[in-house]
C-alpha positions as CSV (number, residue, x, y, z in Angstrom):
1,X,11.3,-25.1,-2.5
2,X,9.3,-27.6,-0.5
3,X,6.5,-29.6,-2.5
4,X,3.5,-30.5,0.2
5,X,0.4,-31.1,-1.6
6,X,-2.1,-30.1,-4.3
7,X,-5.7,-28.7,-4.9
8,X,-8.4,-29.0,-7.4
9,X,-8.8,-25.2,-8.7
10,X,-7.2,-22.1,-9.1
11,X,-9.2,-20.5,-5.8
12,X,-8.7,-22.8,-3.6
13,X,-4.6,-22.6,-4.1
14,X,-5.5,-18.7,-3.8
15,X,-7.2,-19.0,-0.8
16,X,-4.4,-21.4,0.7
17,X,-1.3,-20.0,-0.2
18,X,-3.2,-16.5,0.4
19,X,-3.6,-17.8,4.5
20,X,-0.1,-19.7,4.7
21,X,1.5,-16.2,3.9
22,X,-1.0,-14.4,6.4
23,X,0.6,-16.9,8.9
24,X,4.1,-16.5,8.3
25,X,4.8,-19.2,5.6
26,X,6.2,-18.2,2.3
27,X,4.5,-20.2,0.0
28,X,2.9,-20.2,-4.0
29,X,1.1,-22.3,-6.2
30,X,1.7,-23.7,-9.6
31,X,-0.5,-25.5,-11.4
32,X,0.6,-28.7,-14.0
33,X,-0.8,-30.0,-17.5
34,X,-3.4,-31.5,-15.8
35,X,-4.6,-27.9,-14.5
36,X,-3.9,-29.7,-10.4
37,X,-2.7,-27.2,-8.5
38,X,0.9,-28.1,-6.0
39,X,1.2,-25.8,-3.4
40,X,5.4,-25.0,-2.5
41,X,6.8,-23.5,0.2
42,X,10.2,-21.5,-0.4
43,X,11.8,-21.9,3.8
44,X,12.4,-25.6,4.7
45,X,12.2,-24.7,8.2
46,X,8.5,-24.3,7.5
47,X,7.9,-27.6,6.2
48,X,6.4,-29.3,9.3
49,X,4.3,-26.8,10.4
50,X,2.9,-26.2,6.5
51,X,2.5,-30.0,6.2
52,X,0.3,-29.5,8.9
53,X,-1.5,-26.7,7.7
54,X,-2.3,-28.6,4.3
55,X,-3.8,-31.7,5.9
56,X,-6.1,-29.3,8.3
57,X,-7.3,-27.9,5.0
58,X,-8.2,-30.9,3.3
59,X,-10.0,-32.2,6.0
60,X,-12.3,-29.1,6.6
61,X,-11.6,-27.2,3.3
62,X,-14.8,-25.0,4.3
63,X,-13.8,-23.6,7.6
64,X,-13.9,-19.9,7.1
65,X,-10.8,-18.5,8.7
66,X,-8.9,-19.7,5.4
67,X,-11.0,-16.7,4.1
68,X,-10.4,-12.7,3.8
69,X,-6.4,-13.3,3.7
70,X,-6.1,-12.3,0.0
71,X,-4.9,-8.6,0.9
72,X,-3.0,-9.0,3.9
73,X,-1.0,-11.6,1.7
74,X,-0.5,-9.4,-1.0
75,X,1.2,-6.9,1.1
76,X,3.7,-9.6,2.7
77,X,4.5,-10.6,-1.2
78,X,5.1,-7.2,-1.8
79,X,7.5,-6.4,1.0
80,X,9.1,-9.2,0.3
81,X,10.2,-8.7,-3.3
82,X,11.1,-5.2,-2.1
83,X,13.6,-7.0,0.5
84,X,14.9,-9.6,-2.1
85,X,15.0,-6.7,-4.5
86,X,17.4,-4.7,-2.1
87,X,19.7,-7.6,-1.5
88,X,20.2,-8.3,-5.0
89,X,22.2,-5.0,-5.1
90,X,23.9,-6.2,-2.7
91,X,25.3,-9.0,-4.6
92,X,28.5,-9.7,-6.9
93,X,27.4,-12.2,-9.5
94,X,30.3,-14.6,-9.8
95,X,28.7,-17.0,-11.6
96,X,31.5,-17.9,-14.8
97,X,34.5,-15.9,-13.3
98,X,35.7,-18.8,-11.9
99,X,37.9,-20.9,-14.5
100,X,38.5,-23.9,-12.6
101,X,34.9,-26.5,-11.8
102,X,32.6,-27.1,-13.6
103,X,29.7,-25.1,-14.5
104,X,25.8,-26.0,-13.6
105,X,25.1,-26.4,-17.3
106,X,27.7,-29.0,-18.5
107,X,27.4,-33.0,-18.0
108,X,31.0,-34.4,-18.3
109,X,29.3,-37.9,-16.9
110,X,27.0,-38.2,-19.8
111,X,29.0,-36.6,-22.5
112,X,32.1,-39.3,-21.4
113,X,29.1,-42.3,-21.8
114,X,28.1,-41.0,-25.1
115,X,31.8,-40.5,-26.0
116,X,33.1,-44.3,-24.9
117,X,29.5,-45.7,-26.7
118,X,31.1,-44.0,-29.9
119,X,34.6,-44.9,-29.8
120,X,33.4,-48.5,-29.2
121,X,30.5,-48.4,-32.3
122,X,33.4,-47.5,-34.2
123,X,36.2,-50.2,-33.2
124,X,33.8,-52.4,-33.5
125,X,32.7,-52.0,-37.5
126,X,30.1,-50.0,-36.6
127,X,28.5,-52.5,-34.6
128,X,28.8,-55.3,-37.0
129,X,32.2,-57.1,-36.4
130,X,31.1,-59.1,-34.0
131,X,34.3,-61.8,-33.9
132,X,36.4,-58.2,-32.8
133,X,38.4,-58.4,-29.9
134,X,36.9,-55.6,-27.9
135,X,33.1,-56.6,-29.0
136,X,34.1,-60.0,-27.4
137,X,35.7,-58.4,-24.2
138,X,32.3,-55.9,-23.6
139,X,29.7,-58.6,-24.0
140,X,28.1,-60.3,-21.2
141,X,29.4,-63.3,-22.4
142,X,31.9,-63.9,-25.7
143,X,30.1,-67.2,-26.6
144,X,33.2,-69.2,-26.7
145,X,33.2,-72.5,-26.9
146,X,30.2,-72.5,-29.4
147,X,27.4,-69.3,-29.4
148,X,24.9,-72.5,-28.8
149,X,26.2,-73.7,-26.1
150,X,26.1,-70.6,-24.5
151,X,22.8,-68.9,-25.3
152,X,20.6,-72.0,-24.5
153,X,22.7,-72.8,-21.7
154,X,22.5,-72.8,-17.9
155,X,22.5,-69.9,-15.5
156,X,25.5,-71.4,-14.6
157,X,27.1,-71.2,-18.2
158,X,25.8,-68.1,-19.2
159,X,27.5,-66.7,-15.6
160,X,30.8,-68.7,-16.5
161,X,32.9,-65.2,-17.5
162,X,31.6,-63.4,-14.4
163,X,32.5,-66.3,-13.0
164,X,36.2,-65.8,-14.3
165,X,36.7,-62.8,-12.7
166,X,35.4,-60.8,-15.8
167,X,33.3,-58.7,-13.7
168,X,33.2,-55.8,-15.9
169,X,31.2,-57.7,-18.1
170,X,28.2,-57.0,-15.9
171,X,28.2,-53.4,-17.2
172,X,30.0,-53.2,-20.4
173,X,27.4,-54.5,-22.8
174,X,25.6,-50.9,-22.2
175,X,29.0,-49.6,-24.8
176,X,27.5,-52.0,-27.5
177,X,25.0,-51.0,-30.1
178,X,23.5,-52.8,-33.4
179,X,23.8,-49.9,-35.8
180,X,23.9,-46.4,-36.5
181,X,19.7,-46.1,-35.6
182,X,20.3,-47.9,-32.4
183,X,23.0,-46.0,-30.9
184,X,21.5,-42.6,-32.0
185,X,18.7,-43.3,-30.7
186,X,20.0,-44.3,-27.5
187,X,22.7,-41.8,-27.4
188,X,19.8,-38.6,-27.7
189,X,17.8,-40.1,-25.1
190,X,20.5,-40.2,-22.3
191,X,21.7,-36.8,-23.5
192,X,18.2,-35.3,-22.7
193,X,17.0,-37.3,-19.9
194,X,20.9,-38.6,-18.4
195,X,22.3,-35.2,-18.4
196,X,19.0,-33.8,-16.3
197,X,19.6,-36.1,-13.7
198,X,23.0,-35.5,-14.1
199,X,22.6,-31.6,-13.6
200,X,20.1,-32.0,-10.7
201,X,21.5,-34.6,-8.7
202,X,25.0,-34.6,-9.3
203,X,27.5,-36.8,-11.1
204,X,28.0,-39.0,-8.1
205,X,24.6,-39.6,-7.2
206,X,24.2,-40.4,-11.1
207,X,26.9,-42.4,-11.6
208,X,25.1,-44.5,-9.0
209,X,22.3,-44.6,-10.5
210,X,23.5,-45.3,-14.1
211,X,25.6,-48.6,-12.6
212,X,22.6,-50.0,-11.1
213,X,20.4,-49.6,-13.8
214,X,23.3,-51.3,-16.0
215,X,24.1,-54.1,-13.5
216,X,20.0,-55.0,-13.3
217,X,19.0,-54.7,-16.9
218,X,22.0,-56.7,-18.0
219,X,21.7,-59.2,-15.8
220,X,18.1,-60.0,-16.1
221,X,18.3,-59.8,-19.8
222,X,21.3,-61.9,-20.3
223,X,20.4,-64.7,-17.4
224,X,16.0,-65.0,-18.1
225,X,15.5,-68.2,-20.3
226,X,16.0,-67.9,-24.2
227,X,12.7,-69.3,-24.8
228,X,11.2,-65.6,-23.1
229,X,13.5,-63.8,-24.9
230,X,16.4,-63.5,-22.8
231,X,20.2,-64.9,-23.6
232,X,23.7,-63.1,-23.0
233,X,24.1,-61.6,-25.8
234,X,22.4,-58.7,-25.7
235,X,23.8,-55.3,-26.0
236,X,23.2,-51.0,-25.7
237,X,22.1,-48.2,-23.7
238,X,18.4,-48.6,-23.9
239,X,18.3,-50.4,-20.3
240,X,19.9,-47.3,-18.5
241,X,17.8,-44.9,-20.2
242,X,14.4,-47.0,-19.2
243,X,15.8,-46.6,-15.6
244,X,17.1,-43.2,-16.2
245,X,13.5,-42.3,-17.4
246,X,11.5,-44.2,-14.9
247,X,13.5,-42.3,-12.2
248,X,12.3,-38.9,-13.6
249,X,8.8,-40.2,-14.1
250,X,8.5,-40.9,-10.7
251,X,10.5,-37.9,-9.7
252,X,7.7,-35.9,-11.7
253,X,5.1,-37.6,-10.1
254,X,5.7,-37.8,-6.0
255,X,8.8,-35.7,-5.3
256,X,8.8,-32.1,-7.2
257,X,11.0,-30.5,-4.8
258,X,13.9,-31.5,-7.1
259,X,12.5,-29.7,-9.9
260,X,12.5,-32.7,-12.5
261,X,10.4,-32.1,-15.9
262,X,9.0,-34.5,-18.6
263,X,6.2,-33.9,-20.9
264,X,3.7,-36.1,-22.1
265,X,4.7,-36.4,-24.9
266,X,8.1,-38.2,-23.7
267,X,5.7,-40.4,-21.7
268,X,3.9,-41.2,-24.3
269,X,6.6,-41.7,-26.7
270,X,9.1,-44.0,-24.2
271,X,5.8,-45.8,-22.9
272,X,4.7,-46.9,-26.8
273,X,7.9,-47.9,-28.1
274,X,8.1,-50.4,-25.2
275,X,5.1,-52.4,-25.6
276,X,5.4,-52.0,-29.4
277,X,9.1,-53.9,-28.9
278,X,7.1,-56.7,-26.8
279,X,5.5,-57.4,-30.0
280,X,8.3,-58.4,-31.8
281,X,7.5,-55.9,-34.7
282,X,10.8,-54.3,-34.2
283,X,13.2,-57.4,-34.1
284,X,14.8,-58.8,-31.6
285,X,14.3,-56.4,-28.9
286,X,16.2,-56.7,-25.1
287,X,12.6,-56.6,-23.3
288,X,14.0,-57.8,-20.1
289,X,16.8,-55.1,-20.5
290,X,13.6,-52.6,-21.2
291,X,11.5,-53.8,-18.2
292,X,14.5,-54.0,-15.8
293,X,15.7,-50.7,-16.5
294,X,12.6,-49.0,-16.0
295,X,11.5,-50.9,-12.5
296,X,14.8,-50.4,-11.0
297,X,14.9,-46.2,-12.1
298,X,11.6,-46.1,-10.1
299,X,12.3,-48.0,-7.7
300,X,15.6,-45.9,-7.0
301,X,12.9,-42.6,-7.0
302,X,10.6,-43.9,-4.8
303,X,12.6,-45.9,-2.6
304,X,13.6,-42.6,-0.4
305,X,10.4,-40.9,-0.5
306,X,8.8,-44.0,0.7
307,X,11.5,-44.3,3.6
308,X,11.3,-40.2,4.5
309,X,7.1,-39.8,4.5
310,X,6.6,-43.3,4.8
311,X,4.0,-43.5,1.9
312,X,4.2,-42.8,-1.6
313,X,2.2,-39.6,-2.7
């Protein structure tokens, strides 16, 4: 299914989709929370000349040969279900008879991220032995030398482990988390909104997705000035999943085709925790992590829809 525009009302998607059909292009319209109306064509080899359709619409949505294709649609709809119908009959379902793969439903990527985040909460006191070995070795930077010396420090000194070859460090500090409420927290959001991505994009394009949004967040938190609320000692998930959710937001928003949902209520929810932790109501909060995060996720959306129809929306 190929996204290619919207409509204001219930009739006009009618009376669109209704002449589309009528001229060979299989195509339906669904409507969103905000009652808009996105027309979708089902063939991709249709696309071009269906683009073109839609923007001759807009332009002169009151030219009358959009009108009187209701029926002759219908009928086309009709014959077509009968086909589709037919074929299925046609058709061994396989789906589960294989043993080896893995199945559409399962998300080894984010169940192995939530699993590591665990093991390491639990070597690590539960998030409160912070002198541990493996605490030391996952932060951005272990503070030796004097915790000081680092967190008011240089670019240079707060760099100095990456600088040691310690590259992993770069990443790692997404394993860390506070307490029990901040890794559950984190941990249920990238379950829900990591393993969609993760089902609809594929672990490799994921993957991707998941070490950039580390790399950026961590870096900008850990290397801004301490005075602004930045240092390199900050730790947790929350980064990727602001990038993770600003990818489906704009996924949502300007490219449907990959059939990525999010209420409003997630919206709403994500949106108001992060300016309430810019207040500083909620203790010391990685902002920079937050804003990071979320710029980079939507930056990876839009990005290629910017560079394939050479304008966003």
């Amino acid at each position: 299914m190929r996204y290619i525009g919207d409509v204001e009302s219930k009739s006009e998607a009618s009376r669109l989709t209704s002449y589309l059909v009528a001229n060979g292009i299989d195509a339906q319209a669904e409507t969103d929370s905000n009652d808009v109306w996105g027309i979708w064509i089902r063939n991709e080899d249709h696309l071009e000349q269906a683009v073109s359709e839609y923007q001759l619409y807009v332009e002169s949505p009151e030219d009358t040969k959009y009108d009187g294709h209701a029926n002759v649609a219908e009928q086309i709809r009709r014959e077509e279900i009968e086909r589709r119908s037919k074929a299925q009959k046609n058709v061994v379902e396989m789906r589960g008879k294989w043993k080896s793969g893995v199945s559409r439903g399962k998300i080894p990527v984010t169940m192995t991220l939530i699993g590591i985040s665990v093991v390491v909460f639990i070597f690590t006191g539960f998030g409160g032995d912070g002198n541990s070995w493996l605490f030391r070795k996952l932060l951005f930077h272990d503070g030796e030398g004097g915790v000081n010396r680092v967190h008011y420090g240089d670019v240079t000194i707060k760099l100095e482990k990456i600088r040691q070859f310690e590259v992993w460090r770069i990443v790692t500090p997404i394993f860390l988390h506070a307490d029990s409420l901040h890794i559950l927290m984190n941990m249920w959001m990238l379950f829900i909104l990591g393993g969609q991505v993760e089902r609809l994009k594929g672990a490799r394009k994921y993957l991707a997705i998941i070490f950039a949004t580390a790399v950026i967040s961590n870096l900008f938190q850990s290397l801004m000035p301490d005075e602004y609320g930045g240092g390199p000692f900050g730790r947790g998930m929350s980064g990727v999943v602001y990038g993770v959710f600003g990818y489906i937001w704009m996924k949502v928003w300007y490219d449907r085709q990959d059939g990525f949902q999010m209420s409003d209520m997630t919206i709403i929810f994500l949106m108001g925790w992060f300016f309430l932790c810019m207040t500083g109501m909620v203790g010391n909060i990685g902002n920079w992590a937050h804003g990071a995060g979320l710029v980079s996720g939507m930056l990876i959306a839009l990005t290629p829809i910017y560079l394939r129809d050479g304008k966003i929306g």
